[in-house]
C-alpha angles and dihedrals in degrees: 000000000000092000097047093051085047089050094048091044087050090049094047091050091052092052082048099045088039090053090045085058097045086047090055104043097044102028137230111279107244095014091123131007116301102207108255146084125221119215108223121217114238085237131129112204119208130199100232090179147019135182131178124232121231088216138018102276115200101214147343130222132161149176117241102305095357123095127182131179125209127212133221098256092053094215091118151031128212134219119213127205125234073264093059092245120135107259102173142004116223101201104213097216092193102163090232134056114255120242118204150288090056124163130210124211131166125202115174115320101340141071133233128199114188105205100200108188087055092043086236142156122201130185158173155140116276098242096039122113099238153356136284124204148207139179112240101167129036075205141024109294119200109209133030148173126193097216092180139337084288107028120077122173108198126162109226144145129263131203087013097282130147092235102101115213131195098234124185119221136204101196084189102052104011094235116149133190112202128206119182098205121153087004096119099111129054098230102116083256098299103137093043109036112134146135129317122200145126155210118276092256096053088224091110119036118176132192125209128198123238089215115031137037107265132135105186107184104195113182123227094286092059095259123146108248097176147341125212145169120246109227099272122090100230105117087177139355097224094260108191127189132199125181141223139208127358143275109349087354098059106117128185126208134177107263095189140050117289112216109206120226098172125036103172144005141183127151124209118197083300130024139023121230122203119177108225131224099194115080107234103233088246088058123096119236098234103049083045095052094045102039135046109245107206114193116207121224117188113246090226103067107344097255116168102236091168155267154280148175132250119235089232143098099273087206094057102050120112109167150353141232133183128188105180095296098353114101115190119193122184107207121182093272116028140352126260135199121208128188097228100192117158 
């Protein structure tokens, strides 16, 4: 018993030792300034409406007035009221359990559930009996967007290679469009992995890094429209990679601490939001601990036109949903709508 309360000990001082040693190499985020000011609208965002949730959701998603959450265990869907009560549960009958990450889309009447690691696509109307599929990916793919009932933007990887590529995909016709943005190094995406999302009318999507401060605006062909820099100063976090095993076996993984730049992003008919990790050096530590700051970047350019904070608990949000001026945020106990006007 003694030597197993001396090896555990033992175990429990090198974690510590070996996190004392991360913390100083890389650094804490928002331990000293970070180099940039935010401008801060003159808004003032109201809750209009809250509802608790009779369990923990894992994200919420939607199509124009419809909104939908989804659960952990993946096995349903529910539909939520103009009061944000659950008004109805889509059970998703898909004959396998699904592995994450899985991601959830609606468009119309039906659902959508992207399963990465198997590279899958399954669907259905809401009211149907059970599932179709389709094979999206030979191979995992690690971000993805439904644009319609027949368009998918994933980005994946081709000829088993470690270059990741955004691909989009006609499941009717399979047709694809390819773009190789942000593919130049051979890392499975590490040093570039980021946030996927579009306009409402799909005619603009945008992808947004974790680690560094890009904005890349591609248009529905998969053509780069702009690139721009979000308002902080970090070009790259110092992402390094190491790798494992041989062959098809060969895996990488980050060896180092990551330092998120980006948390969050979603875009309505004007502007793109994206909720910020890194404390402006005119923001006071303690709104920024406690709420989420999102900083607005006009569609048509990029351009930064300013911030503002959420009136939430930063540490409960989980996800994000916006319909024209209507911000939804799921938070780990209820659901809140907000009226977003700028």
């Amino acid at each position: 018993m003694k030597r197993t309360l001396i090896f555990i000990c033992g175990t429990m001082l090198a974690a510590v030792a070996c996190l004392a040693i991360l913390v100083a190499v890389s650094g804490m985020p928002n331990a000293q300034k970070n180099g940039f000011n935010r401008k801060w609208l003159t808004i003032t965002v109201h809750p209009q409406l809250s509802q608790p949730l009779p369990f923990t959701a894992e994200r919420l998603f939607g199509a124009g007035d419809d909104l939908y959450l989804s659960e952990p265990s993946h096995r349903r869907v529910y539909r939520l009221d103009n009061n944000l009560r659950i008004s109805d549960t889509v059970n998703l009958n898909i004959d396998k359990a699904l592995k994450p990450p899985v991601n959830f889309f609606a468009t119309g009447d039906h659902i959508y559930v992207h399963e990465y690691n198997s590279g899958m696509l399954f669907y259905k109307g809401v009211h149907a009996a059970a599932f179709d599929s389709v094979k999206l990916s030979a191979g995992p793919y690690v971000k993805s967007l439904q644009l319609s009932d027949s368009l998918v933007v994933i980005r994946g990887f081709s000829n088993g290679g470690f270059q990741p590529v955004f691909m989009r995909i006609n499941t009717r016709s399979g047709e694809q469009r390819k773009s190789a943005l942000l593919s130049g190094k051979a890392d499975a995406g590490f040093s570039s992995d980021g946030i996927l999302c579009s306009t409402p009318q799909q005619d603009r999507l945008l992808y947004i890094p974790y680690f560094e401060n890009g904005i890349y605006c591609m248009d529905s062909d998969m053509q780069l429209r702009y690139q721009q820099h979000t308002i902080d100063t970090v070009f790259n976090s110092g992402i390094q990679v190491a790798s494992t095993g041989e062959g098809d076996m060969k895996k990488l993984y980050a060896s180092a601490p990551r330092v998120k730049v980006n948390k969050r992003a979603f875009a309505n008919g004007q502007f793109l939001f994206i909720e910020s990790d890194l404390r402006a050096d005119n923001e006071e530590e303690n709104a920024f601990s406690e709420h989420p700051v999102l900083d607005a970047y006009r569609l048509q350019d990029g351009s930064y036109t300013g911030s503002f904070y959420l009136p939430v608990d930063k540490r409960k949000v989980l996800s994000y949903h916006i319909n024209d001026k209507k911000l939804y945020v799921l938070l780990k106990d209820q659901v809140i709508a907000c009226d977003l006007n700028l």
